[in-house]
Each structure stands twice: as structure tokens, then as C-alpha cells.
C-alpha positions as CSV (number, residue, x, y, z in Angstrom):
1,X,118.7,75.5,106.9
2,X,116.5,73.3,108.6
3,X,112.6,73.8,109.0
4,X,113.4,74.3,113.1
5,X,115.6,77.7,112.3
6,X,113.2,78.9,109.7
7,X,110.1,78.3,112.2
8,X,111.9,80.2,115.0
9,X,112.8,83.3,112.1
10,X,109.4,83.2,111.1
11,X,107.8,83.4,114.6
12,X,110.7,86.1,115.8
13,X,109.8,88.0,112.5
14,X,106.0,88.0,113.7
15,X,106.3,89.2,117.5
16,X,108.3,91.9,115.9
17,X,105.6,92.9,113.5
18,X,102.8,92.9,115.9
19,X,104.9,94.8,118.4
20,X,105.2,97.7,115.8
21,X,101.7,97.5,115.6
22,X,100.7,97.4,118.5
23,X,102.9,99.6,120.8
24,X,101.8,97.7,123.6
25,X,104.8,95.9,124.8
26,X,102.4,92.6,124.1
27,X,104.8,90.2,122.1
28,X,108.4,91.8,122.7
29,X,108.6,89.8,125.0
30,X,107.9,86.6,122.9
31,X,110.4,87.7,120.5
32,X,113.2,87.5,122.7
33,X,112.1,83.8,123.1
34,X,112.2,83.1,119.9
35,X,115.7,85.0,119.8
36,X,116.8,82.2,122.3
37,X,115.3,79.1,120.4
38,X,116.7,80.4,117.0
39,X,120.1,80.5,118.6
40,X,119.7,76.9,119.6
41,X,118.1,75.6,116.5
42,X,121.2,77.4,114.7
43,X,123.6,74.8,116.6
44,X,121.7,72.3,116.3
45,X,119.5,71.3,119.8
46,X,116.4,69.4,119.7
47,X,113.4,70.9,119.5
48,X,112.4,70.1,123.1
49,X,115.3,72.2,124.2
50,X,114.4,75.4,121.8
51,X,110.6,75.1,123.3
52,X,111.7,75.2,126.9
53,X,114.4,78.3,125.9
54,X,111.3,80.1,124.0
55,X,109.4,79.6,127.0
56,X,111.7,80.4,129.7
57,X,113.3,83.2,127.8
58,X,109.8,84.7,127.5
59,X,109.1,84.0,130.9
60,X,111.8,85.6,132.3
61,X,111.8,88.9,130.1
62,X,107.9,89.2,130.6
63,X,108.4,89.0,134.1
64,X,111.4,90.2,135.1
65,X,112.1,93.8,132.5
66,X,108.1,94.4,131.5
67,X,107.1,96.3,135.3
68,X,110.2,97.8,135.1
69,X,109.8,99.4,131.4
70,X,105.9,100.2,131.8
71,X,107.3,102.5,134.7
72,X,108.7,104.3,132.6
73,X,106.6,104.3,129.2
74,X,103.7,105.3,132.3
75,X,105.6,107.5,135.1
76,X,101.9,108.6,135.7
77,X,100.3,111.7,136.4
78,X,102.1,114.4,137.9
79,X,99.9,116.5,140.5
80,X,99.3,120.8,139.5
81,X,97.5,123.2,141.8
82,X,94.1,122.8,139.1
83,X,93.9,119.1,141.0
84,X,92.6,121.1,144.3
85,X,89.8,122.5,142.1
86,X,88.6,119.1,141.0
87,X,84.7,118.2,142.5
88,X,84.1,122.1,143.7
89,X,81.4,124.3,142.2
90,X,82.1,127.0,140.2
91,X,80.5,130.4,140.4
């Protein structure tokens, strides 16, 4: 193996981690970049070519699936009848 494809492991192996950690949906995101760059380092691109994939890959996933999971990690707050008693007095 080349030091390219064990770099990209390494780093992939990392997001992962910290993800499990951190339960944030921080570095998913990051992982699926390094997914990419792995894939290209495994048949043999140059390393300019697995840094724009990590970067684009992570881009794209960041931007493109993260509002559309936190909707639904977060659906929010749903509304009860104690809301209307929120700010009175109580006797």
C-alpha cells in the first residue's frame, strides 16, 4: 500500500471516531471525503485529485444532506395546552 491510501484510512478512521464521540454530526461529513480520496488513492490518482475529491465530497455532503438530517435528529418542539400558561401568574 502506498503512504496516500494509508493517510486517507487513517484520516477516515479519525472522522469516524470523533463522530462517535461527539454525536454532533461535526466530522461525518469529512469522512465521506475521505471515503472518496481513499477510493482514488486505491487506483492510483495523484494526490491533487484525492484533495479536491476530499474536499468536494465534504463539501457537497456537508451541504447538501446535513439541513436535511438535523431536521430530523431536531423536529423541534411540539406545542401542548401548558404553552398558553407560560408568563401568567399563578394563584
Amino acid at each position: 500500500m502506498n503512504t496516500s491510501v494509508i493517510v486517507w484510512l487513517l484520516l477516515m478512521i479519525l472522522f469516524l471516531v470523533v463522530e462517535g464521540v461527539t454525536v454532533g454530526l461535526f466530522s461525518l461529513w469529512f469522512a465521506g471525503g475521505a471515503l472518496a480520496a481513499l477510493l482514488a488513492a486505491l487506483m492510483g490518482g495523484p494526490g491533487w485529485m484525492q484533495c479536491t475529491l476530499f474536499v468536494l465530497v465534504s463539501a457537497a455532503l456537508l451541504l447538501g444532506l446535513r439541513p436535511w438530517i438535523r431536521k430530523y435528529m431536531n423536529p423541534g418542539k411540539t406545542a401542548t395546552n401548558a404553552d398558553a400558561i407560560i408568563g401568567t401568574q399563578g394563584y
